[in-house]
Each structure stands twice: as structure tokens, then as C-alpha cells.
N, C-alpha and C positions, 0 to 999 in steps of 0.2 A: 380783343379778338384779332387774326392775322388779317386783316384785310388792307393791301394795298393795290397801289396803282399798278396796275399792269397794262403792259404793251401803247401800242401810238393811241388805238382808236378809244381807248378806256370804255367799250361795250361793255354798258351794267346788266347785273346782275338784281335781280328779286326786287322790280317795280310795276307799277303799273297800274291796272284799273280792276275791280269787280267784273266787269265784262271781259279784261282778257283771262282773267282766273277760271272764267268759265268756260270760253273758248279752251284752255288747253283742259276742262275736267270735265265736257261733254254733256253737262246740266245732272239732273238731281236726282237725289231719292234711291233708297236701297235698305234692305234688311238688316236687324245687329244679330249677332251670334248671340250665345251664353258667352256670360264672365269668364275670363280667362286667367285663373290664377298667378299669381308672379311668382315664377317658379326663385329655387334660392341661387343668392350669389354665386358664381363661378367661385371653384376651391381657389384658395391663396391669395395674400394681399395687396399683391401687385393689379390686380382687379378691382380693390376697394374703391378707390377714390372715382371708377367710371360707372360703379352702381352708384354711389353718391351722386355723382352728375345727375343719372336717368330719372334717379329716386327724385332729384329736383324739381328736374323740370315736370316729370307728371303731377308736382304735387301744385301746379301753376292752372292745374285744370283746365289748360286748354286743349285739349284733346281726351273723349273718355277710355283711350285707350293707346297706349304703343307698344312697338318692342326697338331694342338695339340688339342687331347680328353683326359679331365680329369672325371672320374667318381666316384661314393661314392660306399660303399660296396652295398647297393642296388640297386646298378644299374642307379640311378638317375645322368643325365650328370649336373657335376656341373660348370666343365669351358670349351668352343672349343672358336678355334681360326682359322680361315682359310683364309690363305695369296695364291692369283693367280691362277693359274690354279688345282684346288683340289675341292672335295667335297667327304662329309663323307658318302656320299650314293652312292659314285664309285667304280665301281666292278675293281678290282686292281689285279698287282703280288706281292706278300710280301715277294718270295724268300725266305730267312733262317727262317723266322717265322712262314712257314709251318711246323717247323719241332715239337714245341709245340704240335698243334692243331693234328697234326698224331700223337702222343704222348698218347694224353688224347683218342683218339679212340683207340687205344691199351691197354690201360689201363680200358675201358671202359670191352673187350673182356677178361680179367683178371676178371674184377670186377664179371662179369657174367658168369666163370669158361671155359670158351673159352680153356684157353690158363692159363701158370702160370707168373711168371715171370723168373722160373726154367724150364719154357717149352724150351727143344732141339730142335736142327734143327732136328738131326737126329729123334729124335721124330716125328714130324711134319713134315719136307719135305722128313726124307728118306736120309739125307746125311751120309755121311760115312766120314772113318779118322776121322781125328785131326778137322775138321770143324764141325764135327757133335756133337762134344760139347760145341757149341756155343748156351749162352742163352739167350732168351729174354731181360732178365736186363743188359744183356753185349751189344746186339744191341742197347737198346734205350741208352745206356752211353755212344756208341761208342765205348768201347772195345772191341769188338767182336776180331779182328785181322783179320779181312777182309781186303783187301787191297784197298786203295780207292785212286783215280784219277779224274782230273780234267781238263785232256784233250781231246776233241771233239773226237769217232773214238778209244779211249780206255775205255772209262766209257760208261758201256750198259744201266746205267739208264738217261744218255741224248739221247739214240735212240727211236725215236717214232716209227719205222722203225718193233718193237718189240713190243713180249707183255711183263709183266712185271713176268708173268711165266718162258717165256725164259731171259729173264734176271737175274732171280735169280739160274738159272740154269747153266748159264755160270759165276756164281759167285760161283758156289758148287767147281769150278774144277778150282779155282786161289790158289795157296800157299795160308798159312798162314805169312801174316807181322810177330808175336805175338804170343803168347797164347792168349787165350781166358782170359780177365780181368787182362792182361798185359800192355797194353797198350794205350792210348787214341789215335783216330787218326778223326779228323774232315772230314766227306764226307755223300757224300749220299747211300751207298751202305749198312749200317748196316739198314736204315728202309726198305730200296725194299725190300730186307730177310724177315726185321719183317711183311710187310706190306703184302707177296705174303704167310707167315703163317696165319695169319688172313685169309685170305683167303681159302687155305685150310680148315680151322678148321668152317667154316661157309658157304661154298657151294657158297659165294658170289662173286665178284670183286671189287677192293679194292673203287671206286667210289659207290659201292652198301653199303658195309660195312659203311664207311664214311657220309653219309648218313642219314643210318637207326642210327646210334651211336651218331654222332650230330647235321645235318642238320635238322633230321625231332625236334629233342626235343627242338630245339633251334630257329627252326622258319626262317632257313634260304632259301633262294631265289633257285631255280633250276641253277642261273647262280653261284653257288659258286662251285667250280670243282678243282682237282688236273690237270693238265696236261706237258706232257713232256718238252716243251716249252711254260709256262705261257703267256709270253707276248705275243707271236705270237695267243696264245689259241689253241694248236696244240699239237697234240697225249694225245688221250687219254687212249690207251692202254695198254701203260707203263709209267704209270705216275710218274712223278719225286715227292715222296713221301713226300721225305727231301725237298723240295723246288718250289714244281710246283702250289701251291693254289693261286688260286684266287676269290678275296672276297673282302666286302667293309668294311671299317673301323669300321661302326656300325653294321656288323655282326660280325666282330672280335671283338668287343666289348663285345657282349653276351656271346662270350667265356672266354675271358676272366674274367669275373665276376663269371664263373663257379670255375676257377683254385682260384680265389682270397677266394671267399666263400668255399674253400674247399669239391666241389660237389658236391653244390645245384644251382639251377636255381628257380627262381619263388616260393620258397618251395620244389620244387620236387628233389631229392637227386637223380643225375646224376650217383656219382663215388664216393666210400666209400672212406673219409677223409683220412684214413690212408694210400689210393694211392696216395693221392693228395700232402702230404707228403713227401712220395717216391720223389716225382718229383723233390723236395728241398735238397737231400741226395746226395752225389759222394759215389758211390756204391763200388769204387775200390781207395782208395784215397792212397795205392804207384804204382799204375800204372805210368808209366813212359809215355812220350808227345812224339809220332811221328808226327805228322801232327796239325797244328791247327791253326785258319785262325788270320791271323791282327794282328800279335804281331811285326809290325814293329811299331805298333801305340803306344806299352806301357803300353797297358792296360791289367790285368789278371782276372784270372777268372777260378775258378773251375768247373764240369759241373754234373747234377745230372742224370736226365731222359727225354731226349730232352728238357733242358731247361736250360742255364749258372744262377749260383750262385751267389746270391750279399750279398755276407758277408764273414767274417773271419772264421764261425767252417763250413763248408761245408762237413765235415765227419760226425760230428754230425746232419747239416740238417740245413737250410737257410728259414726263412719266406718270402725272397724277388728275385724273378726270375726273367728273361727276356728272349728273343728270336729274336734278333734283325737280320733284312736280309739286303742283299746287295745291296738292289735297295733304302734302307733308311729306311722302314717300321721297328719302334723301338718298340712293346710294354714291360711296364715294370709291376710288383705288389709292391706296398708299405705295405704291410700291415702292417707297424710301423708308416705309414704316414697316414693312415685307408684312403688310392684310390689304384687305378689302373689308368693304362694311356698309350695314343699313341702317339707316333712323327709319323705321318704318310704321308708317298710320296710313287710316285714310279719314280727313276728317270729314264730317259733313258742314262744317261751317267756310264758307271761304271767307278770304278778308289776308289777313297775314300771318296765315298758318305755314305761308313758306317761308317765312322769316325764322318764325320759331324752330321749324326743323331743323334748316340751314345750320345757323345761330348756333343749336347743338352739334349739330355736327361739326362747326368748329371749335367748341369747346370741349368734344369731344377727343378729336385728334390727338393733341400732347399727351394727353393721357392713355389713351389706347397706345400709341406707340411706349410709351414707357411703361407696359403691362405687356406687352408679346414680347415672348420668349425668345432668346437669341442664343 
């Protein structure tokens, strides 16, 4: 598998604990569909060998269901593959790979002078000390130096109990870990921040925000929703920003086409290219790694603006992103491979089902690029 050392701080990728598993996947419990047949191969051979892949790994029974979506830059599905209980039009929780799509709505509220990326808290919420020089680009990097947790009962943004006002409220008045773009620390507590500024700065709530920024441009469903506990589809008030969306694999798809085309949709130019960019950068690249999930797995990974890095200069800036979560939902961008693409489940078991996904998804890559058509 390609995994090497990248960048000074070698921030890992896919470790960690049962409790932060669940911290990014909002706690339990949720309905199955009917079976979903596995429709057949994509025509021609060049295809063969990445239904062989899929065809493996489901047969490894850890998951009772997935699919792989491969798509072209415009948009046109050019290979899926769906093994058991899955389908690409199921409204899901994708856990960590919410934390993209909150990303680009933030960036969206940049784009259209909302907010900077040098926007303070103190600016914007009114905090004071050492927190209130906390910026925007240090929350979507994770540096912020917020302290972030991943125990039920200590982290306010797995209370639904709240709203996500008062949660970022009782995050104004926690020490600082860090300085501010001192340090990387993986959790959900630097988007609540970002997310409950947006808010502020637009009179809205961050499901309204959300929304208007890319559900309506995008064409998605009323059932696509941030909340506290995804799977359960519970609190909506304080929604788990960094991890609470649910949505189906071909509405995440259309987002994704947006970050891959650099901020267009259909023609229509979403988010000025040079944000989209941004997203591909490690903003702080000697920041030093307090917290960061799945490096018991071995894999690294530097990290930009809500989205880890796949490449070697990551200071300089990465064409290939991902955002993979802890219930399996993998998507990744190739743009050297000219697709985009999902491993997409949602398991109910946690443990190291983001390994498995990952895992495929880099087994996947060589072979998906030597099956798109040039």
C-alpha cells in the first residue's frame, strides 16, 4: 500500500480509541433498508480488476453492505459497484466526512465576505484572553488550541441536550492546549466555534446556513441534515458539525465534484478556485501533533482545511484530498487520476472499520486510474 512519510509533523492518520470513534459518529442505533442487489459490472475490461477488488473485500464480511462510486470531472458516473445491503440513493451518517462539506460552507461565507479566514473569535463571538485570537484558518486546520475530547458528558458538542450557541460558549471559558496554530489536535470542537461564527455573522442557524450555502445550489433532498447523533437522527440544535451529516452517497457526490472542479457546479462557480486550493495547503506545517486519530494503523497524513493531504509537499499545497469517517464512508479526489470517488457504507459496528475502508481505497486507486478513460 502507498503509505508514506509525509511533511515535518508526520500527523497520523486512522488511530485512536472506541470513544473517539464515537465522538466523530454521534452514538447508535438506526434502521436497515431492504437488500440491495449488486447491480452488474461496468461494460468493458478495464473495469475488471476494481470489481475484483470490491468483490473481495465484501466477501471479508465486514460490513453487510457497500458500494464504490467512481465519477469523471463532469460529473458523469463512470463505474459503481454495490455489494448487500447498500444503495447509492440512501440517506446515511458519514461521520468524519462531514467535516469537508462544513468546510466548503465556510468557505463558501469567506467567499462572499461573511467572514475572513483571519476572522477572530474575539471579532465575531466577543471572546476575550488568549482564545480570542483564535482564527478561522486555525479552526478549519484544527489548530485552534481548543481542547478537544472525546468522552460522552465532557465534549458539549455530542450534547443534544444544547444548543450549539451554548456550546460554544462553554468552550470560550476551557484553557488553551496550545497557541493558536501551534498545534494540531483532531476533534470536533474547532468547527462548533467555526460553525456557531457563521452564524453569528448571518443572522441564521447553522442547518439554515448549510443549506442556503449548498443544499439549495446543489439540489439536495430536505433529508440531508447535520445532527447531534446522526445515526440515531437526533438533536438538531447542536449539531455535531465535525461529524453529524447525513446524506446519500449521490448527494455527496455532487459535492464532491464541486471541490474536485475547483468551484464550479453545472457551470456555475460555487467558491473562488483559490479557496478551493486553500483546502489542499497545511496552513501551519511546524505545528506540532497533540491529538490525531488512527495512527496505530501507520498511515500519515498531513492536514489542510477540513480535509487530510495525499501527497509529499503539503506546505506547498496537495491536488489530492480526502475525508474519510469512522462508520467507513471514504471519499477521495484524484485529480492526477482525472475522478473522484466513494467507498461508501455505514457500519454499525465501530472498532476499525476506517481502516478497512481506507485500506480499499488505496487499493483501490492504481486501479481505478488505469480503468478511466483518457
Amino acid at each position: 500500500s502507498p503509505c508514506v512519510e509525509r511533511g515535518m509533523k508526520a500527523k497520523t492518520l486512522f488511530a485512536g480509541s472506541i470513544a473517539l470513534l464515537l465522538a466523530a459518529c454521534g452514538g447508535g442505533g438506526d434502521t436497515t433498508a431492504p437488500v440491495t442487489p449488486a447491480p452488474p459490472p461496468a461494460a468493458g475490461s478495464a473495469w475488471d480488476p476494481v470489481t475484483t477488488a470490491v468483490d473481495a473485500a465484501f466477501a471479508r464480511n465486514v460490513v453487510p453492505g457497500l458500494a464504490v462510486a467512481v465519477y469523471a470531472p463532469d460529473g458523469q458516473l463512470l463505474y459503481s459497484r454495490v455489494r448487500g445491503d447498500f444503495a447509492l440513493d440512501r440517506n446515511i451518517a458519514v461521520a468524519s466526512a462531514s467535516k469537508m462539506v462544513s468546510g466548503v460552507v465556510l468557505l463558501r461565507l469567506v467567499d462572499q465576505g461573511f467572514l475572513s479566514l483571519d476572522s477572530t473569535t474575539g471579532a465575531v463571538l466577543g471572546w476575550t484572553g488568549p482564545q480570542a485570537a483564535i482564527t478561522l484558518r486555525q479552526l478549519l486546520s484544527f489548530t485552534s488550541g481548543l481542547p478537544v475530547s472525546f468522552r460522552v458528558g465532557d465534549d458539549c458538542t455530542m450534547d443534544r441536550a444544547i444548543t450549539l450557541a451554548q456550546c460554544v460558549a462553554d468552550l470560550a471559558t476551557r484553557p488553551l492546549v496550545a497557541a493558536p496554530g501551534t498545534r494540531f489536535d483532531y476533534g470536533s470542537s474547532h468547527l462548533a466555534v467555526a460553525a456557531r461564527m457563521a452564524e453569528v455573522v448571518t443572522g441564521s442557524d447553522w442547518t439554515q446556513v448549510a443549506a442556503q450555502q449548498l443544499g439549495t445550489p446543489l439540489g439536495w433532498a430536505s433529508s440531508v441534515a447535520w445532527y447531534t447523533a446522526p445515526r440515531q437522527q437526533l438533536g438538531t440544535s447542536n449539531p455535531l458539525v465535525a461529524g453529524g451529516l447525513r446524506i446519500t452517497t449521490q448527494e455527496y457526490a455532487r459535492f464532491l465534484g464541486v471541490v474536485y472542479n475547483r468551484g464550479t457546479h453545472d457551470g456555475q462557480r460555487l467558491l473562488a478556485s483559490a479557496l478551493v486550493d486553500q483546502m489542499g495547503v497545511d496552513p501551519f506545517p511546524a505545528a506540532t501533533t497533540g491529538s490525531s486519530p488512527y495512527e496505530r494503523f501507520g498511515l500519515t497524513r498531513e492536514y489542510g482545511l477540513t480535509a487530510w493531504l495525499e501527497c509529499t509537499t503539503p506546505a506547498s499545497g496537495c491536488q489530492d484530498i480526502t475525508s474519510p469517517g469512522a462508520l467507513g464512508f471514504t471519499p477521495w479526489i484524484d485529480r492526477d487520476g482525472r475522478y473522484y470517488a466513494i467507498v461508501a457504507m455505514e457500519s454499525q459496528e465501530l472498532g476499525e472499520i476506517s481502516q478497512f475502508s481506507v485500506q480499499l481505497s488505496l487499493d483501490l486507486q492504481p486501479l481505478i486510474r488505469a480503468a478511466v478513460p483518457r
